[in-house]
Every structure is written in C-alpha cells, then in structure tokens.
C-alpha positions in Angstrom: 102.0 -42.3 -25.6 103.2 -45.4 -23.0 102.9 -44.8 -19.8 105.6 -43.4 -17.8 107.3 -45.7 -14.9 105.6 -43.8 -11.5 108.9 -44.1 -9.7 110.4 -42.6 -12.7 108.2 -39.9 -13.1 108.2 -39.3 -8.9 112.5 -38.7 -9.5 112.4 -36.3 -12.2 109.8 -34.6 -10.3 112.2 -34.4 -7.4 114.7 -33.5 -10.0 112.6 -30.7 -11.4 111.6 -29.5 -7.6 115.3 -28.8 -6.9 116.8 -27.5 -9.7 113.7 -24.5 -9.9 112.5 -24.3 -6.3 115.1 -21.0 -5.8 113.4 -19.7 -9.0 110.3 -20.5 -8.3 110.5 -18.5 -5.1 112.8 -15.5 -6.3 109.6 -15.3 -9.1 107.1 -15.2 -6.8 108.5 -12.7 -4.9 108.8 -9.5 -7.8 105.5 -10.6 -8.6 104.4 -9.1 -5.8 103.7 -12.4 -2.9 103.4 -10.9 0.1 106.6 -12.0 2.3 104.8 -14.1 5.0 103.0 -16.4 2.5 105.9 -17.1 -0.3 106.8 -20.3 0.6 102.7 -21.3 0.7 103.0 -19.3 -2.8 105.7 -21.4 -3.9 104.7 -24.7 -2.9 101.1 -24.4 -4.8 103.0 -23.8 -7.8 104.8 -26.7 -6.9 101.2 -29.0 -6.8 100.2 -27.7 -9.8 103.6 -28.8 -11.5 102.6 -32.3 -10.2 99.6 -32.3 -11.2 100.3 -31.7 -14.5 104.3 -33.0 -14.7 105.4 -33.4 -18.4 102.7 -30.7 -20.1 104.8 -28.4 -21.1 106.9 -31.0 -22.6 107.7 -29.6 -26.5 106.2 -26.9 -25.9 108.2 -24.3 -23.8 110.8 -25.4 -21.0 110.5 -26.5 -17.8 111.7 -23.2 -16.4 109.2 -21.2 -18.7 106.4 -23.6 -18.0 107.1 -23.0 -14.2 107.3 -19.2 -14.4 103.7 -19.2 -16.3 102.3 -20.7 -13.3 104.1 -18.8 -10.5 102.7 -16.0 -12.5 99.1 -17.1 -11.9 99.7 -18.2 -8.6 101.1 -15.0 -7.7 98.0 -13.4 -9.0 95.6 -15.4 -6.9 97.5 -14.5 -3.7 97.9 -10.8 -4.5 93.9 -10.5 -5.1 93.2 -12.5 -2.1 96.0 -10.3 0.3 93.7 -6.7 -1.9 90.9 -8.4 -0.5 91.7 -9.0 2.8 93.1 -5.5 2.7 89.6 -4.0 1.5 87.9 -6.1 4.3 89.9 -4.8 7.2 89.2 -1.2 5.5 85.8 -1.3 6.0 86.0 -2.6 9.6 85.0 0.5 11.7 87.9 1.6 13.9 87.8 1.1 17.6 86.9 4.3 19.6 89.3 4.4 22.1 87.5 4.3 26.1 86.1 7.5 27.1 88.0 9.1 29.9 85.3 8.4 32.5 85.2 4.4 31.3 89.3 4.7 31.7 88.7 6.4 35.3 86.1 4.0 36.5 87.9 0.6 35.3 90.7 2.5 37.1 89.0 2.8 40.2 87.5 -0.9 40.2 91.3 -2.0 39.6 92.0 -0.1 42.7 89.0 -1.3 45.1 90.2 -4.8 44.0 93.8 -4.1 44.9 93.0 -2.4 48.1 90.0 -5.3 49.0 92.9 -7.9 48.5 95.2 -5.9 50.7 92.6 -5.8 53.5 92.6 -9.6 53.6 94.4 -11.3 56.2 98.1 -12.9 54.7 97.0 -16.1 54.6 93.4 -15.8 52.8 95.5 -13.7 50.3 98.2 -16.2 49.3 95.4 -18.7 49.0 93.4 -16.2 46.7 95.9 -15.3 44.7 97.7 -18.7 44.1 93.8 -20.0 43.4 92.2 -17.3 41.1 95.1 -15.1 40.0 97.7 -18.4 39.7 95.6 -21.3 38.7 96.7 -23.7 41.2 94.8 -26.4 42.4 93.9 -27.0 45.8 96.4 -29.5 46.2 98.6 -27.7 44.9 98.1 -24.6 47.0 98.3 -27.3 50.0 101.7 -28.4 48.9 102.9 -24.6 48.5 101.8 -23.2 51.6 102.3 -26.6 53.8 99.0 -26.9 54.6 96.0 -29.2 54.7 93.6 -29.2 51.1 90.9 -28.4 53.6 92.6 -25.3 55.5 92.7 -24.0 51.2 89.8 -24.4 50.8 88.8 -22.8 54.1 90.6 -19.9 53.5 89.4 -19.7 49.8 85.9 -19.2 51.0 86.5 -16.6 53.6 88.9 -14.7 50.8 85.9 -14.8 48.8 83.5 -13.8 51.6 85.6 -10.9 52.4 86.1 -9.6 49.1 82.8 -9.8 48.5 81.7 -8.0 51.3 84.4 -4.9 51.0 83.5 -4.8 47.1 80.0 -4.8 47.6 80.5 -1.9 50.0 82.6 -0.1 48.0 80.0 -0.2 45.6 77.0 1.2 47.8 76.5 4.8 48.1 77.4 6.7 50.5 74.4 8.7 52.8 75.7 12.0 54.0 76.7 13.2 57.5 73.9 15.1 58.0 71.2 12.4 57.2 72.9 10.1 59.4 72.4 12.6 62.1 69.0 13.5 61.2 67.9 9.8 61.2 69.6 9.4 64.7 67.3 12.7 66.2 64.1 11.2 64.8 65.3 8.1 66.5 65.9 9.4 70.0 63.0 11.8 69.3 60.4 8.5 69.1 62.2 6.3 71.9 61.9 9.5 73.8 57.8 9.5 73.2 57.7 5.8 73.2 58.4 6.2 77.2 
C-alpha cells in the first residue's frame, strides 16, 4: 500500500476530528465519564484515532471505529474514577476536635487578640502590616510615613511585648494565700535577721 501524503493524511484527520468530536463526547458521556474529565476522555480517544488513522478503513466506519474506542476509553476512566473512589473509602475519617482542644485553641486565639490589643497603636500597625499583612519593611515605611528603621524598631518591641504578655498568660497562676504565706515567712526572717 503507497504511502499516504502526511499533509494529506494531517487534513482528513482534521476532517475526521470535526465531523465526530460532538459524538465522540455525547458517547463518552452515557458511558458513564465522569463530568469533570470528559473532554480529557474525549481527547485520548482522539490520540488513539491518530495513532492509528485509516485502521478501520474497510472494515467498519469511521463513526463505528471511533465509538469502539470511546467505549474502551470510557472504561479505563470509569475503573480509574472506582478506584479512586475505593481509595478515599478506606481513608479513616477525621475525628472532629474534642471540645476541650476547640476551647483551648479558643482561648489561645483570644490571649493573642487581647496581647495585640495591649500593644501600643503604633507597634500594632507595624505587627500586623509585618506578620499578619506580609509587607516588607519598606513597605510598612512607606504606609505608615516612617523611617525603615523606626519599623523595624517597633517590630522588635511588638515582638518583645507579645512575647512577654503570652508567656505570662501561659504561667500558672499561685494562689492568694501562698502569696501571703511567702510574704509572712519573709517578714518573719528579716525580722530575726535583725
């Protein structure tokens, strides 16, 4: 058999490509293609039919031929959506927080708030344009009309402070009475120490 003129063969391809692509695609849908992957669905059918333009040639139509392979297609992309399916089955389910985790991220998101409201106005903009914005010094400079040094001034106090009221925050707290206890055993040895 002679071979076929390649800029030939790429027009009737073309030809073939839009005169079945709407066919193609109908097909693959009521196979079953899931929605968000037809036209991935349909253009593998369409490589195929490249690859092997003219095969069915005497043998069955063009239309018939293309159907055939939509058919397999389709079957390779509903096993492969099953088996996604089955893998996402067996993923354990997410416990949702305990109430106590909920309470205590809660109460962190509160010591952070009320920290940042403790800061001074000036160490919060910077703070928050910095951390919470993602501005650059210069930037921060430029928004507050300021020098780059004054940010990053007030950037490391902000920090300090936080630090300091979170870490606080964070200590446990001695009761009343052994404050007062410590402070009589205090008096108690400055009183002997005389």
């Amino acid at each position: 058999m002679p071979a076929r003129d390649p800029a030939a063969l790429s027009e009737d391809f073309e030809a073939l490509y839009r005169a079945h692509f709407a066919f193609v695609w109908r097909s693959l849908k009521r196979l079953g293609v899931p929605p968000d992957q037809l036209d991935d669905a349909t253009q593998d059918v369409f490589v195929t039919a490249h690859r092997r333009f003219g095969s069915w040639e005497g043998r069955a139509s063009a239309r018939a031929w293309l159907y055939g392979v939509a058919r397999r297609v389709a079957f390779r992309y509903r096993r492969s959506q099953a088996r996604r399916e089955r893998k996402h089955a067996a993923l354990p389910r997410p416990e949702p927080p305990e109430f106590d985790a909920q309470l205590s991220d809660r109460e962190d998101l509160a010591r952070v708030v009320s920290a940042l409201d403790a800061l001074s106005p000036e160490r919060r903009q910077v703070y928050v344009l910095s951390v919470v914005e993602g501005l650059r010094a210069n930037e921060i400079a430029d928004a507050l009309d300021c020098k780059v040094p004054t940010v990053y001034s007030r950037l490391r106090r902000a920090r300090a402070d936080l630090e300091r009221v979170l870490s606080l925050a964070h200590e446990p707290s001695q009761p009343a009475a052994e404050h007062q206890g410590h402070g009589a055993n205090d008096r108690s040895r400055r009183a002997r120490a005389r």
